[in-house]
C-alpha beads as a LAMMPS data file, in Angstrom:
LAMMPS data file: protein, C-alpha beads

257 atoms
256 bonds

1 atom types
1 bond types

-500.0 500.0 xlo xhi
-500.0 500.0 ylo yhi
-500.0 500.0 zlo zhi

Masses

1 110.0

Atoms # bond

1 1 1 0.000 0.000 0.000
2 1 1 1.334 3.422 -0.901
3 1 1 2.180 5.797 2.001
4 1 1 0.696 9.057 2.342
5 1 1 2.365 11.806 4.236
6 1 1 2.063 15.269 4.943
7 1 1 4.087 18.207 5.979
8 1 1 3.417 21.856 7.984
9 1 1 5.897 24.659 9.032
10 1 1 6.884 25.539 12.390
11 1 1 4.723 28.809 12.103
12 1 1 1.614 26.597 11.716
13 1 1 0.665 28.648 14.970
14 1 1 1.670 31.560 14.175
15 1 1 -2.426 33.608 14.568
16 1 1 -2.334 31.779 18.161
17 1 1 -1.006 33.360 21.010
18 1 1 -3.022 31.238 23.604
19 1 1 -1.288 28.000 24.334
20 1 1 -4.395 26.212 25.163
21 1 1 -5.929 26.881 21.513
22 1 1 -1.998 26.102 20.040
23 1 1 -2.258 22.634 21.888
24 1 1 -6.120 22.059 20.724
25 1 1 -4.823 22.690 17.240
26 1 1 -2.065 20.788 17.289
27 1 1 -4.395 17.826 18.887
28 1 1 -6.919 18.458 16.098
29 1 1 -4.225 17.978 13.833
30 1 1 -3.710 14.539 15.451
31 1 1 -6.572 13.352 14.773
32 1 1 -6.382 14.354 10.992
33 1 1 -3.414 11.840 10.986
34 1 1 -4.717 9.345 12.655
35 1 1 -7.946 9.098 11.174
36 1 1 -6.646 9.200 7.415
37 1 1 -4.024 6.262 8.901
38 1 1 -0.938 9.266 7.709
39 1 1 2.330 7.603 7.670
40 1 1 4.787 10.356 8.283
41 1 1 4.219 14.521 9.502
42 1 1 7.131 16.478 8.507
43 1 1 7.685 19.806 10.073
44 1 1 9.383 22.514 8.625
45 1 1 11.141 25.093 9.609
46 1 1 10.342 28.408 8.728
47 1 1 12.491 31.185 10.115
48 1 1 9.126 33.645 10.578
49 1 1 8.346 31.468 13.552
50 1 1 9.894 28.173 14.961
51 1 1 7.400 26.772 17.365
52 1 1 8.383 23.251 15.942
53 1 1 9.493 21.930 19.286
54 1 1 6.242 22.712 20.663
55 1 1 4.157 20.841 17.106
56 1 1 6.373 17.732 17.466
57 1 1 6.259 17.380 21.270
58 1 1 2.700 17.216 21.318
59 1 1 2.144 15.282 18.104
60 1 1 4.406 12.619 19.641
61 1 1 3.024 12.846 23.404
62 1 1 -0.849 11.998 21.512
63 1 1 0.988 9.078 19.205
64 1 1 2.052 7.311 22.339
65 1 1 -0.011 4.867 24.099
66 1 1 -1.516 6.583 27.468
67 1 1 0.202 3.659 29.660
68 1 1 3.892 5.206 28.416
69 1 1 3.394 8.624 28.713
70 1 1 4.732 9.240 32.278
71 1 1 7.342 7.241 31.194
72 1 1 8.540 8.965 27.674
73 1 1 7.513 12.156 28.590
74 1 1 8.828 14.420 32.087
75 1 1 6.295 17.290 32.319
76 1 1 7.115 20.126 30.448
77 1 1 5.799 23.412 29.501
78 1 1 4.821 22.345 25.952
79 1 1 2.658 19.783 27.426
80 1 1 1.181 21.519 30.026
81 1 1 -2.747 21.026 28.274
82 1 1 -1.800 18.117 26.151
83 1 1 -3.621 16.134 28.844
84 1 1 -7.307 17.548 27.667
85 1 1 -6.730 17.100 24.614
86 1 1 -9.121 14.091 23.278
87 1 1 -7.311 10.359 22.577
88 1 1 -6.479 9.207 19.195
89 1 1 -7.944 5.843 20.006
90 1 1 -5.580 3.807 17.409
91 1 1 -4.837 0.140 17.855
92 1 1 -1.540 0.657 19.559
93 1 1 -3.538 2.720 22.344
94 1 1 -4.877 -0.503 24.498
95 1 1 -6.812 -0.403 27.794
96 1 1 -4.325 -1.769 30.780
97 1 1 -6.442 -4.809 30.764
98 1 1 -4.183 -6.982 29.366
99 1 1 -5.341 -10.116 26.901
100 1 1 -3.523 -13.129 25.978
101 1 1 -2.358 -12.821 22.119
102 1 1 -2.733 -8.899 21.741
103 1 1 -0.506 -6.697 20.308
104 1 1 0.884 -3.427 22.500
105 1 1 3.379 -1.225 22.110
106 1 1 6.004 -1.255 24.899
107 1 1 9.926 0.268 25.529
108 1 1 12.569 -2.164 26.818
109 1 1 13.671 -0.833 30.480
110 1 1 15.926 -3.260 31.337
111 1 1 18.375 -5.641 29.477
112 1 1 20.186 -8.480 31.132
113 1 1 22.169 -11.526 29.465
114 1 1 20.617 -11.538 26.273
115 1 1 16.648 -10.730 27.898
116 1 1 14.996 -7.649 27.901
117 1 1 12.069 -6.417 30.447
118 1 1 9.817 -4.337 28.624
119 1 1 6.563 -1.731 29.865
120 1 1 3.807 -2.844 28.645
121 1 1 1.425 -1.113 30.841
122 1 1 0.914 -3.668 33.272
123 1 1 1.589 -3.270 36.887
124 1 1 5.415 -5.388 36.376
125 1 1 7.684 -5.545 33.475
126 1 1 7.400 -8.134 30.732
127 1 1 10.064 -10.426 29.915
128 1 1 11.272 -11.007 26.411
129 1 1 14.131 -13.135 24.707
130 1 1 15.932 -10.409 22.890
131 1 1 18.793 -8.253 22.488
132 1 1 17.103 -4.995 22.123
133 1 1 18.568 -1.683 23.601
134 1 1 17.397 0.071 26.796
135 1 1 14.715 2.428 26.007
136 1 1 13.856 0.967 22.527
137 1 1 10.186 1.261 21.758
138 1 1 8.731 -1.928 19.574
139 1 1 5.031 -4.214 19.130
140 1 1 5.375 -7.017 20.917
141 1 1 2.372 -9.863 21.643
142 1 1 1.174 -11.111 25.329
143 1 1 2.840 -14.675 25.638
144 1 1 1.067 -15.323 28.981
145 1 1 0.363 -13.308 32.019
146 1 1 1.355 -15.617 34.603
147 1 1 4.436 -15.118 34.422
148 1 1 4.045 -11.693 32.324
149 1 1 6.131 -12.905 28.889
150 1 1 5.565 -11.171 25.818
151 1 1 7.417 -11.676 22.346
152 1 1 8.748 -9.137 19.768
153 1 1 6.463 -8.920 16.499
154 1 1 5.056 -6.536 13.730
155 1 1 1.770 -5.090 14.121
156 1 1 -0.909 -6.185 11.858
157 1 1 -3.039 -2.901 11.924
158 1 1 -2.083 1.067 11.980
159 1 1 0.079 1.864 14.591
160 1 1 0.314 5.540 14.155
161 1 1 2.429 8.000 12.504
162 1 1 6.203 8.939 12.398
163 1 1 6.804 12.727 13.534
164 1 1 10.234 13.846 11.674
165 1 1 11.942 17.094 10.682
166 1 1 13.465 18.169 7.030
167 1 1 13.964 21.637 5.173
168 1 1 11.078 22.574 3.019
169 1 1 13.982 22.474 -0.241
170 1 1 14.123 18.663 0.576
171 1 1 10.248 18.014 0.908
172 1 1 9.300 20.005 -2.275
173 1 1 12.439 17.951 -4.338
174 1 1 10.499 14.816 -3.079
175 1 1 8.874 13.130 -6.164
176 1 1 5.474 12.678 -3.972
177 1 1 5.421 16.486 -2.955
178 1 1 2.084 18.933 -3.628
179 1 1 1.354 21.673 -2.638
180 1 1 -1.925 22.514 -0.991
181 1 1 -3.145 26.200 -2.381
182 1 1 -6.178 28.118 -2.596
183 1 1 -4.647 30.030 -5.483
184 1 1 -4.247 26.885 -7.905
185 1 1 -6.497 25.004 -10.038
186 1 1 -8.392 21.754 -8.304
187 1 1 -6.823 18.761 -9.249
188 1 1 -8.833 15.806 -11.784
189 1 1 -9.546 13.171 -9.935
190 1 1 -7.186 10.610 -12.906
191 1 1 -4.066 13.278 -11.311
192 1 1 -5.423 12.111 -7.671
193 1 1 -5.291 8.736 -8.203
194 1 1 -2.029 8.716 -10.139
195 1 1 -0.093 10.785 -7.010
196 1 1 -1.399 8.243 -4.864
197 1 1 -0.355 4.559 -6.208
198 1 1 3.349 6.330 -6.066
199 1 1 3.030 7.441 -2.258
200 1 1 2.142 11.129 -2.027
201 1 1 3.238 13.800 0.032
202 1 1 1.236 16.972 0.804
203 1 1 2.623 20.035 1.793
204 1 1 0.884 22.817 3.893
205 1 1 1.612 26.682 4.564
206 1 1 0.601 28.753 7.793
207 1 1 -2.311 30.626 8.247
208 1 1 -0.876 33.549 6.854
209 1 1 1.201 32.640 3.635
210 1 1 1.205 29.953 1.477
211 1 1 4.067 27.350 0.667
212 1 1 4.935 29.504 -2.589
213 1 1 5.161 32.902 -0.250
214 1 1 7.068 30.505 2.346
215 1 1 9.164 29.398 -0.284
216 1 1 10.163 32.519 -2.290
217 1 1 11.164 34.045 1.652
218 1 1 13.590 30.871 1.469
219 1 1 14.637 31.040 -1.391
220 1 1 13.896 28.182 -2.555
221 1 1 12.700 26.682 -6.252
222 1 1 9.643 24.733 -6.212
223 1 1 9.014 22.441 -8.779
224 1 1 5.791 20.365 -7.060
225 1 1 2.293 19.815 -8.206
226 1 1 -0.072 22.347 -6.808
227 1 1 -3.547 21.708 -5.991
228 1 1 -6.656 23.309 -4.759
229 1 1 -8.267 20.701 -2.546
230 1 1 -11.102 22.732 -0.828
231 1 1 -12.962 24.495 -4.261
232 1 1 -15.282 26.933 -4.046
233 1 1 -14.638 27.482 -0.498
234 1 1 -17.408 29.136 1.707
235 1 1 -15.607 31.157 3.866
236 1 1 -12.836 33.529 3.305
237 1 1 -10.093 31.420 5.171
238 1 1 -9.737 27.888 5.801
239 1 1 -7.920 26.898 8.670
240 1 1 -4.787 24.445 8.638
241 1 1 -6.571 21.805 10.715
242 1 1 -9.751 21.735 8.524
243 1 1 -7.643 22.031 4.963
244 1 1 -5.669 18.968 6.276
245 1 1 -8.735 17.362 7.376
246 1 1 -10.573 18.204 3.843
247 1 1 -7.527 17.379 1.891
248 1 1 -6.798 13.905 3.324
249 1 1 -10.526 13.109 3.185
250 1 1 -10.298 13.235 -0.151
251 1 1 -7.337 11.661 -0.684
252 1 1 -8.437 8.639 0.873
253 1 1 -11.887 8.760 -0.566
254 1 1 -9.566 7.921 -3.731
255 1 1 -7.286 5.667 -2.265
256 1 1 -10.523 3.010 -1.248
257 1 1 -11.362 3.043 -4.755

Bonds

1 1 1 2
2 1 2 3
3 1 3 4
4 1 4 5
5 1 5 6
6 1 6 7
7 1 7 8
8 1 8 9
9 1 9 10
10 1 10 11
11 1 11 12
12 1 12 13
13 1 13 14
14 1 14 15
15 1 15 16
16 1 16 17
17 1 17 18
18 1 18 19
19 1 19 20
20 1 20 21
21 1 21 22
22 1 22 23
23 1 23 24
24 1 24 25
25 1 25 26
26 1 26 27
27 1 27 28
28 1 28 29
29 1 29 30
30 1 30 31
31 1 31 32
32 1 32 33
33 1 33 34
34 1 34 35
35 1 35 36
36 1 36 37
37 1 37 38
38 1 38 39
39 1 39 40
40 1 40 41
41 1 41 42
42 1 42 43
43 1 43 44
44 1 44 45
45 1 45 46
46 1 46 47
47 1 47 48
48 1 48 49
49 1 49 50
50 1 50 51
51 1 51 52
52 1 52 53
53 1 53 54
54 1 54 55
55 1 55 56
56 1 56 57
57 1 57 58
58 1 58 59
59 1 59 60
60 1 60 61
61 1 61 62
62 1 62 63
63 1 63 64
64 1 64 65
65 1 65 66
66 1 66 67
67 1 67 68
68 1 68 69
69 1 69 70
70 1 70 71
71 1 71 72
72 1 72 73
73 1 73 74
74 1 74 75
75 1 75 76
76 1 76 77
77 1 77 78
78 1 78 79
79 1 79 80
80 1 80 81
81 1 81 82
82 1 82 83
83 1 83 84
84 1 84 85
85 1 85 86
86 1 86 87
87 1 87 88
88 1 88 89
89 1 89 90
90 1 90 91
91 1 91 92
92 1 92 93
93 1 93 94
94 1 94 95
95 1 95 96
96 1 96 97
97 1 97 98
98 1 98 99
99 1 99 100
100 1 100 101
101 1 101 102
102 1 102 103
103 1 103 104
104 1 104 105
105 1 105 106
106 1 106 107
107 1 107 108
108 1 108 109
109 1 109 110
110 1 110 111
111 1 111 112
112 1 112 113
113 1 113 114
114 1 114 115
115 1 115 116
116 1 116 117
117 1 117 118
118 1 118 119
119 1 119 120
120 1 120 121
121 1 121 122
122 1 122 123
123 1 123 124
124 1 124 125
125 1 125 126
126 1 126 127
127 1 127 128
128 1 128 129
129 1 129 130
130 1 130 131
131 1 131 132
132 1 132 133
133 1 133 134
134 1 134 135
135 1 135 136
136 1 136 137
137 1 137 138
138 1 138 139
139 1 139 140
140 1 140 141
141 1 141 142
142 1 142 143
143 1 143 144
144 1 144 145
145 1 145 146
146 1 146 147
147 1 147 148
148 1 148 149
149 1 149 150
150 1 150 151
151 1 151 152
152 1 152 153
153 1 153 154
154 1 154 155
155 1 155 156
156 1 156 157
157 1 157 158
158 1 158 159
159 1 159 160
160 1 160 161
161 1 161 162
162 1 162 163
163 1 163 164
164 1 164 165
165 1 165 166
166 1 166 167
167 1 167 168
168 1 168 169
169 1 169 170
170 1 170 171
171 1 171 172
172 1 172 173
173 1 173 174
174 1 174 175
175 1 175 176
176 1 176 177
177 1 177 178
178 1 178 179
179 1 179 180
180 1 180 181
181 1 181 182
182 1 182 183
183 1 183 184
184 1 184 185
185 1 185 186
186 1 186 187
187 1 187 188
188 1 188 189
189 1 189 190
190 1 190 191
191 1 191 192
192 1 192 193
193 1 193 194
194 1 194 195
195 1 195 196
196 1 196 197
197 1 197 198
198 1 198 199
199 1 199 200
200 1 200 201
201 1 201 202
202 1 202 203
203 1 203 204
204 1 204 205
205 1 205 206
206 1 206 207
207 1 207 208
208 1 208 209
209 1 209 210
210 1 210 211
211 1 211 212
212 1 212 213
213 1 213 214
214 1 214 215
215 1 215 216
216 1 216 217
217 1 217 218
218 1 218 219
219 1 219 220
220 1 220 221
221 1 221 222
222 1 222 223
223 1 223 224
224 1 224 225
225 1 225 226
226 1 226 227
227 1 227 228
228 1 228 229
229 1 229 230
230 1 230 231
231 1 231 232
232 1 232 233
233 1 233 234
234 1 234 235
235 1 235 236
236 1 236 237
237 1 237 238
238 1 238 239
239 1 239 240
240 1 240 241
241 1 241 242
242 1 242 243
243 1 243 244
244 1 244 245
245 1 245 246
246 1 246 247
247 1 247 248
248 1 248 249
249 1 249 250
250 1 250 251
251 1 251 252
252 1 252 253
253 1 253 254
254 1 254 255
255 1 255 256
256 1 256 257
């Protein structure tokens, strides 16, 4: 199956000066990715406004089962309302109940003589047969519960996205790039479909200026598709959150076909 990815700058935020609405808007974004099953966010940086240690923190605090949090993530400032932010509800994200057979995310923290005790969730560490590193995060399946033994696999189902960082030069010189744009001309739905069975890659501006404005700042040549995904819009603006959420809708309205 082809991978779908998007990326946003690090002034995604920039209209927000309220760090409760910045968190609910990262969170909404969230959801975007994990309801359209997104493989990879990229942020960007844009020198206009680097807030992308604040994006990725959150985006990475809601990927993360609930059980793991505490332990991945110290409180910080950037987190500070992450915690009312609603729960993507993905397969990795089990209840602590645990179930003979099921597959959970967990991070090794503790390796002895070629065995590794891993977090699961459960009230003790899990022991597995394997040589991973301390703090290494990884699916594994429930062997039993009595004794707690679990076994290193691949999950079967979406297990969330990848949060990474890269120049805006490098995403738009990506062969999946496009650009999201009001100002260019909505895409046939043949182009759609082509872009997709390759892996696609869309690419988002702030709330202020679009990736062409963004990129002319940077100086840098863009060569990508550009597409209007929200025609005929209603409303003078449309937010980042809903053009993602519009965009990807439609991209995997294509994809099922």
């Amino acid at each position: 199956m082809s991978s779908i990815s998007i990326a946003i700058p690090s002034s995604s935020l920039m209209n927000e000066g309220d760090e409760k609405i910045k968190t609910y808007k990262v969170g909404q974004i969230a959801r975007a990715l994990a309801v359209f099953r997104i493989d990879d966010v990229y942020v960007y940086n844009d020198p206009k406004l680097d807030e992308s240690k604040f994006i990725i923190e959150i985006l990475e605090y809601l990927n993360t089962p609930q059980y793991l949090r505490k332990t991945l993530f110290p409180l910080k400032g950037e987190l500070k309302y992450a915690g009312v932010l609603p729960p993507l509800q993905i397969p990795s994200h089990r209840a602590k109940h645990l179930k003979i057979g099921e597959v959970r995310e967990g991070v090794v923290r503790k390796v002895t003589d070629g065995k590794a005790w891993v977090d699961i969730g459960a009230d003790a560490l899990a022991l597995m047969n394997s040589k991973s590193e301390m703090g290494a995060r990884l699916a594994v399946r429930v062997c039993s519960k009595k004794p707690l033994v679990v076994e290193e696999t691949k999950p079967l189902d979406y297990w969330g996205y990848e949060v990474k960082e890269a120049s805006l030069e490098e995403l738009l010189s990506d062969d999946r790039a496009v650009i999201a744009s009001r100002k260019c001309k909505t895409p046939e739905y043949r182009s759609i479909s082509a872009k997709i069975r390759n892996g696609i890659l869309v690419i988002f501006g702030n709330p202020e200026e679009g990736v062409h404005r963004i990129a002319q700042r940077l100086r840098v040549k863009i060569e990508a598709e550009c597409w209007n995904m929200v025609p005929a819009q209603g409303t003078e603006t449309v937010r980042l959150e809903e053009a993602i959420f519009a965009s990807l809708a439609v991209i995997n309205f294509i994809k099922q076909e």
